[in-house]
C-alpha positions as CSV (number, residue, x, y, z in Angstrom):
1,X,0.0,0.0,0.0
2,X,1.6,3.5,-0.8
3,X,1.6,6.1,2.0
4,X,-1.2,9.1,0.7
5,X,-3.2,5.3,0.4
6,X,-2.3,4.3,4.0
7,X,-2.6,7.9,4.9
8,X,-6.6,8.5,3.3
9,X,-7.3,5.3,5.3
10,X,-6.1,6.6,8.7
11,X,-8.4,9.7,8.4
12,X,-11.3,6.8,8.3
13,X,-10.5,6.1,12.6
14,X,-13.8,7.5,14.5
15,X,-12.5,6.0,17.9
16,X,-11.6,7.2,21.1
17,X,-8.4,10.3,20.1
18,X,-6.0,7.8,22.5
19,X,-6.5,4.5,21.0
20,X,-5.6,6.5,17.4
21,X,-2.0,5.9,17.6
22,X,0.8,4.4,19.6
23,X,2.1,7.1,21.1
24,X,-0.8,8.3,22.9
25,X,-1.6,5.7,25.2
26,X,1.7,4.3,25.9
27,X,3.4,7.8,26.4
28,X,0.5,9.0,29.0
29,X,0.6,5.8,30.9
30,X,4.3,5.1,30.7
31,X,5.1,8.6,32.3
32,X,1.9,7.9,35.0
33,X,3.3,4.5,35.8
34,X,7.0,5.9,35.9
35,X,5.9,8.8,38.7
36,X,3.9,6.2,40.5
37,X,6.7,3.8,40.7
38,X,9.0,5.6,42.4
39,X,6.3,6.7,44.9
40,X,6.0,3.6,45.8
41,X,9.3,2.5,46.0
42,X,11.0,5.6,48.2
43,X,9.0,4.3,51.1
44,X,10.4,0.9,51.0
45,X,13.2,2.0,50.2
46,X,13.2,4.2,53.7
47,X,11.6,0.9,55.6
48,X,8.7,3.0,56.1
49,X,6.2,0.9,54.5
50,X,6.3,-2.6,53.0
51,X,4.6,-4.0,50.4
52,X,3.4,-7.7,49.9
53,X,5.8,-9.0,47.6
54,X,7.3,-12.5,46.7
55,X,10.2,-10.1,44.6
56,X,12.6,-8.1,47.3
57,X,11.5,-4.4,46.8
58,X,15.3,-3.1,45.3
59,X,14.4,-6.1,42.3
60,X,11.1,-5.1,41.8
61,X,11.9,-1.2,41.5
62,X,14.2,-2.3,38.7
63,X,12.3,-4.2,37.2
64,X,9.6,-2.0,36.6
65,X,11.6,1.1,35.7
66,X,13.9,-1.3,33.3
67,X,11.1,-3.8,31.9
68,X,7.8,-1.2,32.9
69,X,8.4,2.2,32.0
70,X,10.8,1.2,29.4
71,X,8.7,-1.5,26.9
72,X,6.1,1.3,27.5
73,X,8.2,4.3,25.7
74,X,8.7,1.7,23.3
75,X,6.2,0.1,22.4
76,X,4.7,4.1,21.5
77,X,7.6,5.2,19.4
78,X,8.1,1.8,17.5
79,X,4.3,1.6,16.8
80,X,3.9,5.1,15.9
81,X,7.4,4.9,13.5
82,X,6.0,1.5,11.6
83,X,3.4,3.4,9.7
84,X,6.5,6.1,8.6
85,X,8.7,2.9,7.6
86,X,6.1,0.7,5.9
87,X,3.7,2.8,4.4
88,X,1.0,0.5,6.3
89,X,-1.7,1.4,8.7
90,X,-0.9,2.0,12.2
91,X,-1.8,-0.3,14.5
92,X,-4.9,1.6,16.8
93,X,-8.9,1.0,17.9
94,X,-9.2,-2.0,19.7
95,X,-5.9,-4.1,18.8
96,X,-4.1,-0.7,20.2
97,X,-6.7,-1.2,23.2
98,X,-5.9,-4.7,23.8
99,X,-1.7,-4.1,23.9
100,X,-2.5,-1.5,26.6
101,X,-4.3,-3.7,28.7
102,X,-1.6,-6.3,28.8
103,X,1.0,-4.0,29.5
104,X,-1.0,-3.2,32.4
105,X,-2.1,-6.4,33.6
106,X,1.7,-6.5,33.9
107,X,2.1,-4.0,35.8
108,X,-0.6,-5.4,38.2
109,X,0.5,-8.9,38.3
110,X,3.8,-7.9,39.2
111,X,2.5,-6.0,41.8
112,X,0.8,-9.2,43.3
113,X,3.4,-11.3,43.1
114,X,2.7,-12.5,46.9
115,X,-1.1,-13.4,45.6
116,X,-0.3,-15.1,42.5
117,X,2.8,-16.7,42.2
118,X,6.2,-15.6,41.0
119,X,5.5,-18.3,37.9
120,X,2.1,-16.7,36.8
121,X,3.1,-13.1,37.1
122,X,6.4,-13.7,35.0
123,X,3.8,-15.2,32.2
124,X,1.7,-12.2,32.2
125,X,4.9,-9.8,32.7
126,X,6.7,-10.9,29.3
127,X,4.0,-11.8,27.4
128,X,3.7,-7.7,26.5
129,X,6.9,-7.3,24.9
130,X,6.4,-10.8,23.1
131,X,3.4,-9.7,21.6
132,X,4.8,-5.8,20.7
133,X,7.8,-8.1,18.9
134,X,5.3,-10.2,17.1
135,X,3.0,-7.1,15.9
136,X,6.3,-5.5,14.7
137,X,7.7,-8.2,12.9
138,X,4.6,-8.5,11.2
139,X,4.1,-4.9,10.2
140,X,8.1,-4.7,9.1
141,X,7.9,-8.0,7.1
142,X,4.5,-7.2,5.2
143,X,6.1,-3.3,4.9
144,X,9.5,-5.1,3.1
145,X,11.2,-2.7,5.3
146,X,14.3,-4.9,6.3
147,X,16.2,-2.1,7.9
148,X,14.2,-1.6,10.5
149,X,14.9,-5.6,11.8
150,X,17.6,-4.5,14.1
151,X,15.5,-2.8,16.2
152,X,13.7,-5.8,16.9
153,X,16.7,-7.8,17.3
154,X,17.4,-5.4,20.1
155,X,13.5,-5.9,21.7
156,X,14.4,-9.4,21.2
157,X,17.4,-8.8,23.7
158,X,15.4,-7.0,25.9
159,X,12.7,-10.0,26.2
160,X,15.6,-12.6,26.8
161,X,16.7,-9.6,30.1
162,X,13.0,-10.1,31.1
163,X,12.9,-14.2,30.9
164,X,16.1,-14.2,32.4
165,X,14.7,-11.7,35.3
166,X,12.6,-14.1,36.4
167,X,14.3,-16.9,35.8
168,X,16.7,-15.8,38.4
169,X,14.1,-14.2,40.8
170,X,12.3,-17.3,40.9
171,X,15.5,-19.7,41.5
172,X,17.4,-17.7,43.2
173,X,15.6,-14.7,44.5
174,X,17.6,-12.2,43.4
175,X,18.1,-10.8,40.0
176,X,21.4,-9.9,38.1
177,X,21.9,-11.1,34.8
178,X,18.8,-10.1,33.6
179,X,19.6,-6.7,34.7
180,X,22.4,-5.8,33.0
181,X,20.5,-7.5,30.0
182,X,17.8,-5.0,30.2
183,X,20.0,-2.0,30.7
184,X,22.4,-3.3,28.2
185,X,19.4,-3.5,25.9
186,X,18.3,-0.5,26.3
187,X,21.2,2.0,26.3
188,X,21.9,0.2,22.5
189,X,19.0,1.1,21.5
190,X,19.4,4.5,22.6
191,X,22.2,4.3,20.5
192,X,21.1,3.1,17.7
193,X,17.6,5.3,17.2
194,X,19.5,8.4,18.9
195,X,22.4,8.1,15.7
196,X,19.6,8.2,13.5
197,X,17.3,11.3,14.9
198,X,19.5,12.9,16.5
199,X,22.0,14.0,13.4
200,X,18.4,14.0,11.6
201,X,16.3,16.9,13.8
202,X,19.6,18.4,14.8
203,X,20.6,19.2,10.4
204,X,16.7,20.3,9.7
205,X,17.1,22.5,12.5
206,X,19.7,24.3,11.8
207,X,20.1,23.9,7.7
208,X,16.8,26.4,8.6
209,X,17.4,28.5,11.9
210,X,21.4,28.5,11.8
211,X,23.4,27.7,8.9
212,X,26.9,26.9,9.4
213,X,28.7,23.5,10.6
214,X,26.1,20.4,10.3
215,X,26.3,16.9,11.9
216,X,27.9,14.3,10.4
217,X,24.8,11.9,9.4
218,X,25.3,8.2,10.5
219,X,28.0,6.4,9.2
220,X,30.9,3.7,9.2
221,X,32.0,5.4,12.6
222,X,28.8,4.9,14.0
223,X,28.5,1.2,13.1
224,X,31.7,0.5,14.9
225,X,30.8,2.3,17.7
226,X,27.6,0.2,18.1
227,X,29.9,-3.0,17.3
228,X,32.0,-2.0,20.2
229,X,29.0,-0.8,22.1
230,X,27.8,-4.6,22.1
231,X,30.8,-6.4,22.6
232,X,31.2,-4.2,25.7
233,X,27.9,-4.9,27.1
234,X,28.3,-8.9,26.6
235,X,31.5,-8.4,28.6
236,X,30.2,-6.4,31.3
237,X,27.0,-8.9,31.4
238,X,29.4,-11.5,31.5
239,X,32.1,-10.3,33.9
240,X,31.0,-6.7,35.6
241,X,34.2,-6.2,37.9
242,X,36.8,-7.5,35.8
243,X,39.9,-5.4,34.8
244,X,39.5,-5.6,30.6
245,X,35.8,-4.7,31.5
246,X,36.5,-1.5,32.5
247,X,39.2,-0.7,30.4
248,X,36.6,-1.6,27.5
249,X,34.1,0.5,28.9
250,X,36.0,3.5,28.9
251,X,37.4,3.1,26.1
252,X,34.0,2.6,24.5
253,X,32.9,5.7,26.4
254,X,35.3,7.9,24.3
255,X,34.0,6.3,21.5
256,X,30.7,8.1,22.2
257,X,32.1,11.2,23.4
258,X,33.3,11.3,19.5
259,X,30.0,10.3,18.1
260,X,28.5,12.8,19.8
261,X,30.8,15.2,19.1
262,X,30.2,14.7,15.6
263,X,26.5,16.2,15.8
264,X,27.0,19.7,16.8
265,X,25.2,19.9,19.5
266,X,27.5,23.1,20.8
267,X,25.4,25.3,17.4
268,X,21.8,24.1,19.2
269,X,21.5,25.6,22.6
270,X,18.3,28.5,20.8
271,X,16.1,25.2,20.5
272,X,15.8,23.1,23.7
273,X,13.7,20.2,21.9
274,X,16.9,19.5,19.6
275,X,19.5,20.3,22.5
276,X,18.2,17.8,25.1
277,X,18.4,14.8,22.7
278,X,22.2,16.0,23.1
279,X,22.1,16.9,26.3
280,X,20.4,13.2,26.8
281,X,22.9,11.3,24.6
282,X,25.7,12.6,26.7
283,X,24.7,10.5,29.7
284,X,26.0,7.3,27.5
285,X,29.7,7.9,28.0
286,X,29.3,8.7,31.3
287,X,27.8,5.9,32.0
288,X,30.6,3.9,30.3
289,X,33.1,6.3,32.2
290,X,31.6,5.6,35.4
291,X,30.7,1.1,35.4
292,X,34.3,1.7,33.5
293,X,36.0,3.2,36.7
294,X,34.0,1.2,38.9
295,X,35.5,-2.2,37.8
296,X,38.8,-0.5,37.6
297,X,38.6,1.1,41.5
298,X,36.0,-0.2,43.2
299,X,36.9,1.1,46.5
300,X,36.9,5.0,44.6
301,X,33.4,4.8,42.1
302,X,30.3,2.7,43.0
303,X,29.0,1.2,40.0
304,X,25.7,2.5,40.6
305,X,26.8,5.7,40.0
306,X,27.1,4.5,35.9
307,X,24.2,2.5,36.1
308,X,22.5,5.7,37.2
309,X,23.5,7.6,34.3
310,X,22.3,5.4,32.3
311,X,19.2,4.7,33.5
312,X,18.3,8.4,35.3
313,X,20.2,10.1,32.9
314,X,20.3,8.9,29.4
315,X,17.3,7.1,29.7
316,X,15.4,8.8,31.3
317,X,16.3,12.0,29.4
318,X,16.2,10.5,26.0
319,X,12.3,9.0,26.4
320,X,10.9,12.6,27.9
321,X,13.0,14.0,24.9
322,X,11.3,12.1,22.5
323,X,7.8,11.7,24.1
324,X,7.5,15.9,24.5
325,X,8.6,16.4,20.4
326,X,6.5,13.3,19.3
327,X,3.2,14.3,21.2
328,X,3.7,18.0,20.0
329,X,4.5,17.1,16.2
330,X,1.9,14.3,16.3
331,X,-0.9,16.2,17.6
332,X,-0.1,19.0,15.8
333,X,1.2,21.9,17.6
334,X,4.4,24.0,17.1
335,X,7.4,22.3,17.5
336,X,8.6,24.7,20.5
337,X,9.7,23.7,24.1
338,X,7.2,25.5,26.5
339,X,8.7,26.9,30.0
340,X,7.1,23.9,31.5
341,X,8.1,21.4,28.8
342,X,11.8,23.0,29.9
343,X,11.2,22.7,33.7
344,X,10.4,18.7,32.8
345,X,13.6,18.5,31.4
346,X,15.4,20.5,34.1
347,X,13.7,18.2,36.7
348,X,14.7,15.0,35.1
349,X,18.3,16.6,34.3
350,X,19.2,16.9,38.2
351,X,16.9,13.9,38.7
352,X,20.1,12.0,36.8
353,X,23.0,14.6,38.5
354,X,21.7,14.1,41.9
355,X,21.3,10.3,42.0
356,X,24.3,10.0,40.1
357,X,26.1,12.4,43.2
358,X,24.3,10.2,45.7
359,X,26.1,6.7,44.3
360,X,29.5,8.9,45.8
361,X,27.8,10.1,49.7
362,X,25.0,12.1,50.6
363,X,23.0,9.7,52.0
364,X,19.1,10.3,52.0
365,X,18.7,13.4,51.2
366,X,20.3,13.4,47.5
367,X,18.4,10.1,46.9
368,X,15.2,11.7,48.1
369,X,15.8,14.9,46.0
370,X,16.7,12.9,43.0
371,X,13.1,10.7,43.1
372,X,10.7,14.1,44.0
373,X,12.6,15.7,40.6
374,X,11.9,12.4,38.9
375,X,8.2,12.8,39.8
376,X,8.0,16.1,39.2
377,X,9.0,15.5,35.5
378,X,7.2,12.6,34.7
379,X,4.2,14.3,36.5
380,X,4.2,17.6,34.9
381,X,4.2,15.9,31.7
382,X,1.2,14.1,32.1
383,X,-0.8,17.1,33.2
384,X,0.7,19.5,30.6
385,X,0.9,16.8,27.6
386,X,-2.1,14.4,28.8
387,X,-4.8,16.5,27.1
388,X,-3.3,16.5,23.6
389,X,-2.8,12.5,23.8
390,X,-6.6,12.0,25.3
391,X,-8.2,14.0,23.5
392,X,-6.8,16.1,21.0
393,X,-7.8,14.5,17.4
394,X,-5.8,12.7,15.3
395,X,-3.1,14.7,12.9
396,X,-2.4,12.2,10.4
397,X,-0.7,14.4,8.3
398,X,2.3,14.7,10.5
399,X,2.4,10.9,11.4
């Protein structure tokens, strides 16, 4: 089917303005669940309040942000992006309807964990991300767009960090591998869709608002620094504390440092949508810096203080970057970062600073400060961009 086709079809959806396309639904209630995670988990964290769970309360606030929040963000970007790659419907109404309601039946079995069985709730759990995978390849294979596979083979990684989650939770009672899967995962395909829109909004922006230096579009150098990316996850899955782990992390860190260099970020500070994709990205070598250091002087960095910048900072970042430009340019409004679409990003900025600063002393306090920024952000953005993914109607034009 040829795009204007698949495009005079779309303008045939009468339902409900959130069940019209990916992003809506899984953007509103990815940010929701991510605020209400971390409500939940500071007081268990503290010991002030324990909830009835067969998973220790560390695990399952990892688990949710890493294999919750996360499968959420996307699951709305990959099924709002099929319908650019393939030409082909998107996927919305009631098969959009019924992906929603097993993400959250996830959500909710792995909240009852103590009620239902570890077994049960680790069926319901992964099913989500098996189905998104199978809807994908489906759409990409009928679409003949092959390029787009190696997203899924990193979704496919990302299941295999969610089997193996509970796997170990279940035999051991304690996860590990399957954590670094799902971070590993993750932060690659950061990579890998950040080298593409990144260089991408970064040269329309400025070919128009500031001519001068543009960013080097994606390339032999950022295949090799994916390459190295991978190998350097698979060692740090492998062995996290060994000696060639961090010196390959590191070194991979510079790698990125480069990349990013590449995309002239410096020439984008007038427009704050483009500048915190860079601002975003830049959390990836610091993450490699800092699990890098922490392998090579454990007694000097924690490696929580990487894993932090990964998770608070480049992911964390990354997904609000994307979520605030895609439910503006989706729904039809100007492309322009509001004062409070700049205060989210501020708020999840020191969000990543201060629980990276925490992993080095602080106690409490910066942990504390770190999760009421993190809820601020994710909070703000569902009141401020809620109303233009419940009801605003659908722009297909700009899908």
């Amino acid at each position: 089917m040829s795009i204007p086709a698949a495009l005079a079809r779309r303008r045939n959806y009468v339902g409900p303005a959130i069940f019209s396309y990916g992003f809506r639904p899984f953007f509103f209630g990815g940010a929701v669940w991510s605020a209400v995670a971390i409500l939940l988990w500071i007081p268990q964290y503290v010991g002030a309040w324990q909830w009835p769970s067969a998973i220790a309360p560390l695990d399952w606030h990892i688990h949710e942000m890493l294999y919750g929040y996360v499968p959420a963000i996307v699951a709305g970007f990959v099924l709002t992006a099929i319908p650019n790659w393939t030409g082909r419907l998107p996927v919305c109404g009631a098969p959009l309807a019924g992906l929603v309601f097993v993400w959250l039946a996830g959500r909710i079995a792995m909240l009852t964990t103590a009620h239902i069985g570890l077994t049960v709730a680790a069926a319901i759990d992964v099913a989500f991300l098996a189905i998104l995978f199978a809807v994908t390849m489906r759409e990409i294979m009928a679409g003949k767009n092959w390029r787009n596979l190696r997203v899924l083979v990193i979704v496919a990684v990302l299941i295999a960090g969610n089997v193996v989650f509970h796997i170990e939770v279940i035999v051991t009672g304690a996860a590990d591998y399957g954590i670094r899967l799902g971070i590993g995962a993750t932060i690659l395909l950061i990579s890998l869709i950040g080298g593409r829109i990144i260089p991408s909004f970064t040269h329309n922006w400025l070919v128009r608002d500031n001519p001068g230096r543009l960013p080097v579009p994606f390339g032999r150098y950022d295949i090799a620094t994916l390459a190295v990316s991978a190998v350097a996850f698979a060692v740090w899955i492998a062995t996290p504390s060994a000696t060639w782990t961090g010196t390959l992390m590191i070194f991979t860190g510079f790698l990125h440092i480069v990349r990013l260099a590449r995309w002239a970020g410096d020439r984008t500070l007038a427009d704050r949508l483009v500048l915190v994709l860079h601002v975003a990205y830049a959390f990836v070598p610091v993450g490699f810096f800092l699990v890098g250091a922490a392998a090579l002087w454990p007694d000097a960095v924690l490696a929580s203080a990487g894993i932090h910048a990964w998770t608070a900072g480049a992911i964390g970042l990354m997904t609000m970057a994307v979520m605030t430009r895609a439910s503006l340019g989706h729904t039809g409004q100007p492309l322009v970062a509001s004062s409070l679409t700049q205060a989210i990003y501020i708020c999840l900025f020191l969000a990543a600073v201060l629980r990276i600063a925490a992993a080095f002393g602080g106690g409490p306090a910066l942990m504390h400060s770190s999760a009421t920024a993190w809820i601020m952000a994710f909070g703000l953005f569902a009141v401020s961009h809620g109303p233009l993914l419940m009801l605003k109607a659908p722009n297909w034009t700009r899908a």
